[in-house]
Structures are given as C-alpha cells and as structure tokens.
C-alpha positions in Angstrom: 0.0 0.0 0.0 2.7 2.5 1.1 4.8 1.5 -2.2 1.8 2.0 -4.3 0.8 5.5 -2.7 4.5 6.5 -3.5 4.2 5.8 -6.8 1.2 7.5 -7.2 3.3 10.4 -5.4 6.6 10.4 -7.5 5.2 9.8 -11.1 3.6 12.4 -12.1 6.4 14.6 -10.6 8.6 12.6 -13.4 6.4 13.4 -15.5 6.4 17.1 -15.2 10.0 17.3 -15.4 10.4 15.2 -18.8 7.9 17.2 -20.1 9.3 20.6 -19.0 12.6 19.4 -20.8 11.1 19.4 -24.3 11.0 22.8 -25.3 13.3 23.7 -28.1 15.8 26.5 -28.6 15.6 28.2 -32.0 17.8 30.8 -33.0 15.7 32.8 -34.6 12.2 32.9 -32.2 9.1 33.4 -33.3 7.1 35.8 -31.8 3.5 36.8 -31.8 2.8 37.7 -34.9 6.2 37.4 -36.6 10.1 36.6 -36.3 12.6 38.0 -34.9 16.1 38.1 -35.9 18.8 39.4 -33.4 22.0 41.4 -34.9 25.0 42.7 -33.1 27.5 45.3 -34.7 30.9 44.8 -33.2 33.6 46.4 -33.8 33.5 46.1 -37.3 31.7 42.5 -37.3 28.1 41.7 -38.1 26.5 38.4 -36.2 24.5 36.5 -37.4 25.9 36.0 -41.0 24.0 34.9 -43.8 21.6 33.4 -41.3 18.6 31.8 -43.7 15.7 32.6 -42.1 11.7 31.6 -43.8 9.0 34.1 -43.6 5.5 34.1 -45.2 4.6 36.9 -47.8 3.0 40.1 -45.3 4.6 38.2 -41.9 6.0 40.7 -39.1 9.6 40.7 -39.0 11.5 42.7 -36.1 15.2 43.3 -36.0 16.7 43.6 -32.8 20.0 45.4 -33.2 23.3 45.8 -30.6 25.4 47.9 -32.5 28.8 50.0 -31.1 28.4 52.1 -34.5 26.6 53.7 -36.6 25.4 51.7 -39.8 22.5 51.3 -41.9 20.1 48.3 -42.7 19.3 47.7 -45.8 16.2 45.0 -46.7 16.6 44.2 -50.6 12.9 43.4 -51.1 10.1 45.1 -53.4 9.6 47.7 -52.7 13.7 48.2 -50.7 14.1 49.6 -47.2 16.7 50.9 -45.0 16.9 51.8 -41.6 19.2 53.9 -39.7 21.3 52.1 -37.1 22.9 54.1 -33.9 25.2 52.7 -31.4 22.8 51.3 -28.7 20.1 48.9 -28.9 17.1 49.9 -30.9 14.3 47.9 -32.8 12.6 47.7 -36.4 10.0 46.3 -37.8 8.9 45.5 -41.6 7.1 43.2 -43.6 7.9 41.8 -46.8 4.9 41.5 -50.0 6.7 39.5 -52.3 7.9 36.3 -52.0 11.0 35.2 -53.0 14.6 35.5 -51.4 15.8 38.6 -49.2 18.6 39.8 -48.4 19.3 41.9 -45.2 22.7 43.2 -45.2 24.3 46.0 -43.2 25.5 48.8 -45.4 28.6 50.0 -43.7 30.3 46.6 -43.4 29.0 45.3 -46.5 28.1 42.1 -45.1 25.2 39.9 -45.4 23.3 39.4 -41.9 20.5 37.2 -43.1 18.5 36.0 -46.1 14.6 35.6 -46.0 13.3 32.6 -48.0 10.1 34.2 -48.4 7.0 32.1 -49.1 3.3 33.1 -50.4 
C-alpha cells in the first residue's frame, strides 16, 4: 500500500520534469505575430551571418540590433528599405509583400546578416 501510494506520489512529478525538458531553442524565435532576428555590430563584425531565415509573404519581422556604431540596414525586397542604425540597442520592424529571397545586409560593413526565404 505504502509503495503503491508512492508511486502515485513520484510519477507524475517525473512526469512534469520530462515534459518541461522538451521545449526547443531556436535561433531565430518566433514571436507573436512574426520573427525575430537578433543582430549585433561589433567592432567592425556583423553576427548572425547569412543566417537563412523563412518568412511568409506580409509576416512581421522585427530586427533587434546591438550595434557600437553607426550603420544602416538595408532590406533588398520590393519595394527596398533601409533603416538607420545608432550605437545602442534599438528595434525595427517591416514586412515583406513578395515572396522570394531577401537579403538583409548592413551597409557599412557590407556584409550579409540574413537571407529571408520568403513564401506566399
């Protein structure tokens, strides 16, 4: 009786942590309502680089950017964007309206920070 009232005890604590270990870690996160892509500017180096990244057609994308410089942003889609980047930690948002591939390169360093495989 005892052994059976500790099992009724300890299992479902097991199985609460198992199932509390199965989240996965992405490195790009999905928000509500979009994705988000993190970018840090340091001295002189972009990370990520050439990260691929898939987006639907009208999808929220935010930029998160730690940068010790200033730089731009530039979003090679239809129609193109560019956005102003100041040493600090600032945000942006945009969406993209045709699908295809897009790339998101910072200006000043002339490298590649991520492509968007954009889907309909």
């Amino acid at each position: 009786m005892i052994r059976r009232l500790a099992g009724l005890v300890v299992m479902p604590a097991v199985v609460v942590a198992l199932v509390s270990g199965c989240g996965g870690d992405d490195d790009t996160p999905a928000t509500e309502g979009g994705v988000v892509i993190d970018v840090v500017i340091e001295n002189g180096t972009v990370t990520p680089g050439n990260e691929r990244i898939e987006a639907t057609v009208g999808e929220n994308i935010t930029v998160r950017i730690d940068s010790d410089a200033d730089d731009e942003l530039h979003v090679h889609a239809v129609p193109e964007r560019s956005f102003e980047i100041h040493p600090g930690t600032q945000e942006t948002q945009f969406s993209v309206d045709v699908p295809g591939q897009v790339a998101v390169e910072s200006h000043d360093t002339g490298k590649t920070v991520a492509t968007l495989l954009v889907r309909p």
